[in-house]
MIGUTI-523965 format. One record per residue (C-alpha): residue number from 0; residue in one letter; z, y, x. Coordinates in nm, 4 decimals. Example, Ala and Ser with C-alpha at 12.3 -4.5 7.8 and 13.67 -1.06 7.14 Angstrom:
<atoms>
[atom 0 A [0.7800 -0.4500 1.2300]]
[atom 1 S [0.7140 -0.1060 1.3670]]
</atoms>
This chain:
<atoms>
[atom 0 X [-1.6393 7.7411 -0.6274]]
[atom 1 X [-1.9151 7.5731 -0.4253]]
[atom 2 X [-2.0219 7.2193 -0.5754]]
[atom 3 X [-1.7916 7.0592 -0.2874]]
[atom 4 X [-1.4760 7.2426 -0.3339]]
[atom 5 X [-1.1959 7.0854 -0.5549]]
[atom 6 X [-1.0984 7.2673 -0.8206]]
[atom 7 X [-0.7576 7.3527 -0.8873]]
[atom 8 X [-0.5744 7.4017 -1.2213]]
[atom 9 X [-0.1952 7.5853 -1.2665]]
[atom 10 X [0.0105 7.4594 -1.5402]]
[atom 11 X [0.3496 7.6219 -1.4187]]
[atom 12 X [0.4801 7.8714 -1.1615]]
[atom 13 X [0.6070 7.7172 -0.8000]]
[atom 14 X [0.9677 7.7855 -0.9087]]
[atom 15 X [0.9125 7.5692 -1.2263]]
[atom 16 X [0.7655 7.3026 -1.0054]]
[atom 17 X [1.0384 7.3284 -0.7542]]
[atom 18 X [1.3322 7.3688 -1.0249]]
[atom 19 X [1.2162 7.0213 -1.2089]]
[atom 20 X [1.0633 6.8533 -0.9067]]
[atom 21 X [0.7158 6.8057 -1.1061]]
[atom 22 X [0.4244 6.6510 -0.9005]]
[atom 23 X [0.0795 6.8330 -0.7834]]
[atom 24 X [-0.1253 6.5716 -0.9611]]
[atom 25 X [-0.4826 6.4790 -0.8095]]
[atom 26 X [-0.7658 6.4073 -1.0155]]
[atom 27 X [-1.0293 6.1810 -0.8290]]
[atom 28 X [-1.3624 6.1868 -1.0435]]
[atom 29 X [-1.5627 5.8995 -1.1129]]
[atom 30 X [-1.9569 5.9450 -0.9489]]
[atom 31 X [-2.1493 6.2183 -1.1625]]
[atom 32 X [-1.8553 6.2891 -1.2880]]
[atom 33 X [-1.8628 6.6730 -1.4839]]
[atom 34 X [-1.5927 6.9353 -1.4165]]
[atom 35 X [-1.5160 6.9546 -1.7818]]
[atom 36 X [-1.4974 6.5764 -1.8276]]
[atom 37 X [-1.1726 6.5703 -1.5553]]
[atom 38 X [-1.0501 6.9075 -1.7131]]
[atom 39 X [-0.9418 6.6977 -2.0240]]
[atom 40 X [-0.7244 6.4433 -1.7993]]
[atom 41 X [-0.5909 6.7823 -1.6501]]
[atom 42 X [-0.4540 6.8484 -1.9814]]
[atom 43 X [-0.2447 6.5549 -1.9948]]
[atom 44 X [-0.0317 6.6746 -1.6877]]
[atom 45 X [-0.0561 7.0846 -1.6903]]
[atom 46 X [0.1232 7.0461 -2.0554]]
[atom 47 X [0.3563 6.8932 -1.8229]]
[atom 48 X [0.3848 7.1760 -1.5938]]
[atom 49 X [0.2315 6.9958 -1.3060]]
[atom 50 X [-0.0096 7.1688 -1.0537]]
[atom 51 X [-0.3794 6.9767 -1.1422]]
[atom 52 X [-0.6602 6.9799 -0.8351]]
[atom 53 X [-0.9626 6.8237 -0.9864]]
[atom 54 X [-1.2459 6.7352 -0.7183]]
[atom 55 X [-1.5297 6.4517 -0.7797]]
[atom 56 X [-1.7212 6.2903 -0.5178]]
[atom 57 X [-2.1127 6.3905 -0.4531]]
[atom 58 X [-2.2491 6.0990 -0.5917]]
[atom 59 X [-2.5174 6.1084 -0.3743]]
[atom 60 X [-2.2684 6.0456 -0.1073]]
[atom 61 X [-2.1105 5.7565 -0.3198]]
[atom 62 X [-2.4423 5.5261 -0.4035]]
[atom 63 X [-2.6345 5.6040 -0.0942]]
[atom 64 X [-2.4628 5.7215 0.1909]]
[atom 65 X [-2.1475 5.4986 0.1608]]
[atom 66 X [-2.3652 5.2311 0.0776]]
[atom 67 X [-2.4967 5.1780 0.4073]]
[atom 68 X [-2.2019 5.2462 0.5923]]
[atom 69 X [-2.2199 5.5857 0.6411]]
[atom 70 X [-1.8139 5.7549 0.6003]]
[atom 71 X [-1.9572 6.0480 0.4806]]
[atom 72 X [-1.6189 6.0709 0.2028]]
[atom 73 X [-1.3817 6.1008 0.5427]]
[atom 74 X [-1.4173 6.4463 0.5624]]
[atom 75 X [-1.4499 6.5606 0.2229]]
[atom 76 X [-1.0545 6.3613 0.1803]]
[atom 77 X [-0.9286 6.5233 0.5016]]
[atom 78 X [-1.0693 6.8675 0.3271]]
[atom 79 X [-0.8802 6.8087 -0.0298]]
[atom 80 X [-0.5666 6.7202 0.1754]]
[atom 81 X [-0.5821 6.9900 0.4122]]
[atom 82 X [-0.5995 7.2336 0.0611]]
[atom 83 X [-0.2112 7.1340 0.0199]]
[atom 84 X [-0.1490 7.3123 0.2999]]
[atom 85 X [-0.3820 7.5900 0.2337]]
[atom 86 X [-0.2153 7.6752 -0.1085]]
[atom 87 X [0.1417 7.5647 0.0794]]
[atom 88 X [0.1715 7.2611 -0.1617]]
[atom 89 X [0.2437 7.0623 0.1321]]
[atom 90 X [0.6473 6.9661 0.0418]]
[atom 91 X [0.5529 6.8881 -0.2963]]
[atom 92 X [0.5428 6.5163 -0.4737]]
[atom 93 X [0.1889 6.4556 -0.5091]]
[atom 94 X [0.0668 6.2209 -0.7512]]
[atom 95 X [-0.3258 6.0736 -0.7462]]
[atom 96 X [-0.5206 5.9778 -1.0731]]
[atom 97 X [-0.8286 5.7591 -0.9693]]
[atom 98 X [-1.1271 5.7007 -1.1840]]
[atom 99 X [-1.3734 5.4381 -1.1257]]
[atom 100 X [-1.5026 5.3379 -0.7690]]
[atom 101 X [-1.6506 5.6461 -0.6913]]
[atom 102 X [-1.2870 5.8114 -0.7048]]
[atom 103 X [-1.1480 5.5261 -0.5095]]
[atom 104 X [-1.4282 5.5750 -0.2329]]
[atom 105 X [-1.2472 5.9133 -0.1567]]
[atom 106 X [-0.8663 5.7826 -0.2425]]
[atom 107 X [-0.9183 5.4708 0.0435]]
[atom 108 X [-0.9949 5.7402 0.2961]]
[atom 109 X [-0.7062 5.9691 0.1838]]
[atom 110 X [-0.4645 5.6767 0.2032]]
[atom 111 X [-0.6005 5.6014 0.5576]]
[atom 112 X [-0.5297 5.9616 0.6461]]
[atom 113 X [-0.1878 5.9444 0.4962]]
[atom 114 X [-0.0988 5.6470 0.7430]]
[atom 115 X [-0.3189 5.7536 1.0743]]
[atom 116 X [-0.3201 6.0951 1.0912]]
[atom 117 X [0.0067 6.3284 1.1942]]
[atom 118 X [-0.0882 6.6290 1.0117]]
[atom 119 X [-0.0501 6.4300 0.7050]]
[atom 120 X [0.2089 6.1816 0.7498]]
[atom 121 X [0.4913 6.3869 0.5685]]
[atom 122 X [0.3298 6.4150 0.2922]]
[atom 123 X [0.5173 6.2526 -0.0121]]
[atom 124 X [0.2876 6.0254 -0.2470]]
[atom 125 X [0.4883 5.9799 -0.5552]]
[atom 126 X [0.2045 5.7486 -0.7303]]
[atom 127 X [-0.1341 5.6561 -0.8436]]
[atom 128 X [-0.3124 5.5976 -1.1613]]
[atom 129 X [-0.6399 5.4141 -1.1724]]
[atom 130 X [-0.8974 5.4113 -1.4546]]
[atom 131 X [-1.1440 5.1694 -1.4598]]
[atom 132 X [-1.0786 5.0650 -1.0983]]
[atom 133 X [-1.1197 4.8946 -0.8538]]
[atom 134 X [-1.4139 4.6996 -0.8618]]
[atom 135 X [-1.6142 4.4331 -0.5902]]
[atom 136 X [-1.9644 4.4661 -0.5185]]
[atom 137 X [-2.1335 4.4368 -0.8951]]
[atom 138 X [-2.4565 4.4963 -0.8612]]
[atom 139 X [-2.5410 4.5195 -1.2254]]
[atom 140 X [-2.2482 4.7250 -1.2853]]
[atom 141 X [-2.3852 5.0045 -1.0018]]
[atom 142 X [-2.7151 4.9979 -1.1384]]
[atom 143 X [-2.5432 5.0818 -1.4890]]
[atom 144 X [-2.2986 5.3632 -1.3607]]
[atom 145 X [-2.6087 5.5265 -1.1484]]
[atom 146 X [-2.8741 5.5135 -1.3886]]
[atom 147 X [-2.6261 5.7102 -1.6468]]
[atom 148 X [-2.5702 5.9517 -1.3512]]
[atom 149 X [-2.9237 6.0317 -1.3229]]
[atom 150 X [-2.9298 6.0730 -1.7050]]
[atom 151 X [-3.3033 6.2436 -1.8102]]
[atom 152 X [-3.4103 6.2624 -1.4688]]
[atom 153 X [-3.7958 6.1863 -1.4066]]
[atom 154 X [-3.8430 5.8387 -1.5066]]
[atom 155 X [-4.0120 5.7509 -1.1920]]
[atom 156 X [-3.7905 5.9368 -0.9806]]
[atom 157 X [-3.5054 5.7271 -1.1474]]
[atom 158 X [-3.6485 5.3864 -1.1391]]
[atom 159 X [-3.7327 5.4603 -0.7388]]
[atom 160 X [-3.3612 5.5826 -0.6672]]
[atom 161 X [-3.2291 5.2973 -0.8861]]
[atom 162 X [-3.4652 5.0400 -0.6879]]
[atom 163 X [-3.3594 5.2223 -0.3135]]
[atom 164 X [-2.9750 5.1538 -0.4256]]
[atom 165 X [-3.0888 4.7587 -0.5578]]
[atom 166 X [-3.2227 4.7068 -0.1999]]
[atom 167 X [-2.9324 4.8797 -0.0042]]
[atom 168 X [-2.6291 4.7207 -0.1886]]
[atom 169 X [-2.8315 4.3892 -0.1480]]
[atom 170 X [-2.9098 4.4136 0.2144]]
[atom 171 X [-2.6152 4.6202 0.3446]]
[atom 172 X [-2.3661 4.5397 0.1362]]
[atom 173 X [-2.4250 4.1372 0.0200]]
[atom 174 X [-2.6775 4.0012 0.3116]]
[atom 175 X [-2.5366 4.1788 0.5918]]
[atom 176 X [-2.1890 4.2583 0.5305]]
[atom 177 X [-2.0663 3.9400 0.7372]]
[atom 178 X [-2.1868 4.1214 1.0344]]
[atom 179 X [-2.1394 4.4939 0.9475]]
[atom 180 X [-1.7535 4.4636 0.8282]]
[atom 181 X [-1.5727 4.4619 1.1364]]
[atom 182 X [-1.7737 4.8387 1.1370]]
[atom 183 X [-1.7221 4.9488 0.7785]]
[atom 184 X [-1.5288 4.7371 0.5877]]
[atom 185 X [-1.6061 4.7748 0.2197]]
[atom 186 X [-1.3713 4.9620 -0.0310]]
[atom 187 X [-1.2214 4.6875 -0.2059]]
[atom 188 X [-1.1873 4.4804 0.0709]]
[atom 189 X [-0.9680 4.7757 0.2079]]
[atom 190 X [-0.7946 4.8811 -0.1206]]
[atom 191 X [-0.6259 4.5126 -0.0993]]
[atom 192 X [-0.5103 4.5427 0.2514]]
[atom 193 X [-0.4452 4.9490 0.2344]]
[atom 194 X [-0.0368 5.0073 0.3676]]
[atom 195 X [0.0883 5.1878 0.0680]]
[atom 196 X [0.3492 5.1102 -0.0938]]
[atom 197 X [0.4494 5.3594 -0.3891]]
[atom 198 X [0.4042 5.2679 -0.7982]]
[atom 199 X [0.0170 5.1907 -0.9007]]
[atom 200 X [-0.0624 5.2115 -1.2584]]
[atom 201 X [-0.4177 5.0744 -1.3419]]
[atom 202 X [-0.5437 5.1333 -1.6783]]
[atom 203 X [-0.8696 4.8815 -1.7372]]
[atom 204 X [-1.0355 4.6980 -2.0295]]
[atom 205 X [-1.1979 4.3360 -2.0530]]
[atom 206 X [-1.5030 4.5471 -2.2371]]
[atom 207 X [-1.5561 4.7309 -1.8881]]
[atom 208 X [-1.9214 4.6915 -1.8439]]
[atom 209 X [-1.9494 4.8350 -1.5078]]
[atom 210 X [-1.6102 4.7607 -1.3385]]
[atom 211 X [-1.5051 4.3945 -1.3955]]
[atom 212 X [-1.1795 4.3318 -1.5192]]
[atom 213 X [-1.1370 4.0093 -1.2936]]
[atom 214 X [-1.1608 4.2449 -0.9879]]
[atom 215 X [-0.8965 4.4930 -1.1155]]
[atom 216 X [-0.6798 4.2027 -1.1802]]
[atom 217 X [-0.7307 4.0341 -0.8750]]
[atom 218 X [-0.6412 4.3822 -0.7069]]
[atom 219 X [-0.3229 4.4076 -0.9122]]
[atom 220 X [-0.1801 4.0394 -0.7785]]
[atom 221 X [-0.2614 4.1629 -0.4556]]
[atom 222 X [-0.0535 4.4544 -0.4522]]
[atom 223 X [0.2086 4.3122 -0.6481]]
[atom 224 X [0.2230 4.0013 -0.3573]]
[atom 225 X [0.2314 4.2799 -0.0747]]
[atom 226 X [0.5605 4.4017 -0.3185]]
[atom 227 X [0.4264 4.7244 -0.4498]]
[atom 228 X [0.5257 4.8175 -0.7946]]
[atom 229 X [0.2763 4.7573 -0.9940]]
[atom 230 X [0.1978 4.8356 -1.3992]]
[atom 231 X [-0.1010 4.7398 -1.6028]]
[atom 232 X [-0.2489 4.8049 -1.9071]]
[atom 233 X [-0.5489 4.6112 -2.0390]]
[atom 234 X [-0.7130 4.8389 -2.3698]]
[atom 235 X [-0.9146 4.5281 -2.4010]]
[atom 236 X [-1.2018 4.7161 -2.6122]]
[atom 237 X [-1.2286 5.0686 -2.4595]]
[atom 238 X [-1.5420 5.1122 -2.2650]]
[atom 239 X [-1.5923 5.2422 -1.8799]]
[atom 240 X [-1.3328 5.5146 -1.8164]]
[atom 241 X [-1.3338 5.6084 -2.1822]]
[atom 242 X [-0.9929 5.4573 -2.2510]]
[atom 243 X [-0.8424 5.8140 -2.2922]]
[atom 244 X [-1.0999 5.9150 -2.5496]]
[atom 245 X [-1.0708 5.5264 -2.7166]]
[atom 246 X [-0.7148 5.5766 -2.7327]]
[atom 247 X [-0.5674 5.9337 -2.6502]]
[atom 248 X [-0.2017 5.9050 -2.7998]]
[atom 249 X [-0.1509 5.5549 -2.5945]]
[atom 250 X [-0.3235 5.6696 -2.2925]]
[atom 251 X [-0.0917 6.0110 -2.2525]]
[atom 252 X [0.1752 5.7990 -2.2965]]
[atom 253 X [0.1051 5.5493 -2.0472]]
[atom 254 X [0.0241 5.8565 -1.8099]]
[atom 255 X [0.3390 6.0588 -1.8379]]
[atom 256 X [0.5902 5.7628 -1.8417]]
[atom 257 X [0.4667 5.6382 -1.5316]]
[atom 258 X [0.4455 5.9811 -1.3603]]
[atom 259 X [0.7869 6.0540 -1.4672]]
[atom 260 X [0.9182 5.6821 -1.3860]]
[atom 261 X [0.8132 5.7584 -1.0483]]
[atom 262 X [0.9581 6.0639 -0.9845]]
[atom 263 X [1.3131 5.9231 -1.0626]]
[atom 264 X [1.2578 5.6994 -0.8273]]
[atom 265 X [1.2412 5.9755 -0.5473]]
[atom 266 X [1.5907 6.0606 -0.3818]]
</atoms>
């Protein structure tokens, strides 16, 4: 499939689905995310008999583009929900997994959707899982996450992208965001106001070194005071979205409980 097409993974035939009421689980990648990285997580719910789409953000859409403003996710969410309907998944429960901010750049746009937009408003979100998210505006945390992204790129062509992204976040994003909100309000800022209100499971760790585990539990007590149910698990040692590989056997189990806690809950 082309580089901005999810990718979709069948763990059990759509009378299996239908007979046991199983989820279509989506997997939002974290920024420079791999294909193989999310089809491990996949695992965890196909052995389930869930339907897995796996789809990761450009992440030159998530340090530059939506760093100065630009929505240039909105389409690419109203494109992975308009693929329910494509593959007629449209009447299923759908569950979200969310890794990192670059997954919840593209989940705060599909819950927007969800809420605003007709087409999509029957749609039945059962749930969502984030790992390693969400975070505030952390500088040194971005700089971290984008200069593993760019990996053994050209050493000067890395050091000029990671100064271009030090000079937008801190202009755009810190100097002027006073006066640019009211036009793009940033993602956390709209994560803790967003109008959903089924289960959230967030899966973080204190040893985080690129998402702060002060903002994730700031974002917890404010979903818990707008009432949504709300379950946390701090792994306390794990590093950034490595908590399944830190911890597999807990991490599974954490996964499927909630997933199937949720789905009881459905009438």
């Amino acid at each position: 499939m082309p580089p901005d097409s999810p990718e979709g993974s069948v763990g059990a035939s759509a009378k299996e689905v239908n007979k046991h009421n199983l989820p279509v689980v989506i997997l939002l990648g974290w920024a420079g995310c791999r294909d193989q990285y999310l089809m491990k997580y996949s695992t965890i719910y196909l052995k389930k008999g869930c339907i897995v789409i796996r789809y990761t953000a450009p992440w030159r859409l998530v340090f530059f583009s939506e760093s100065m403003g630009i929505k240039s996710l909105q389409k690419l969410a109203k494109k992975l929900l308009e693929l329910l309907f494509d593959y007629e998944m449209d009447t299923r429960p759908l569950l979200f997994h969310v890794f990192s901010n670059g997954g919840v750049m593209l989940y705060r746009y599909i819950v927007e959707l969800l809420h605003t937009h007709q087409q999509f408003q029957h749609l039945r979100v059962v749930g969502t899982v984030f790992d390693s998210a969400p975070g505030r505006k952390n500088l040194k945390g971005g700089l971290r996450a984008l200069s593993v992204v760019l990996g053994s790129t050209n050493v000067y062509v890395k050091y000029f992208l990671l100064l271009t992204f030090a000079v937008l976040v801190v202009t755009l994003r810190i100097l002027l965001y006073p006066l640019t909100r009211f036009v793009h309000e940033n993602h956390y800022d709209a994560m803790l106001r967003q109008p959903s209100s089924w289960p959230e499971l967030y899966l973080y760790s204190k040893a985080d070194g690129v998402i702060l585990a002060s903002d994730v539990e700031t974002m917890i007590e404010a979903r818990r005071q707008h009432r949504v149910p709300v379950k946390a698990v701090d792994f306390v040692t794990s590093a950034h979205v490595s908590h399944f590989r830190a911890y597999p056997a807990l991490y599974v189990t954490h996964c499927t409980s909630f997933m199937y806690s949720c789905l009881g809950s459905l009438k």
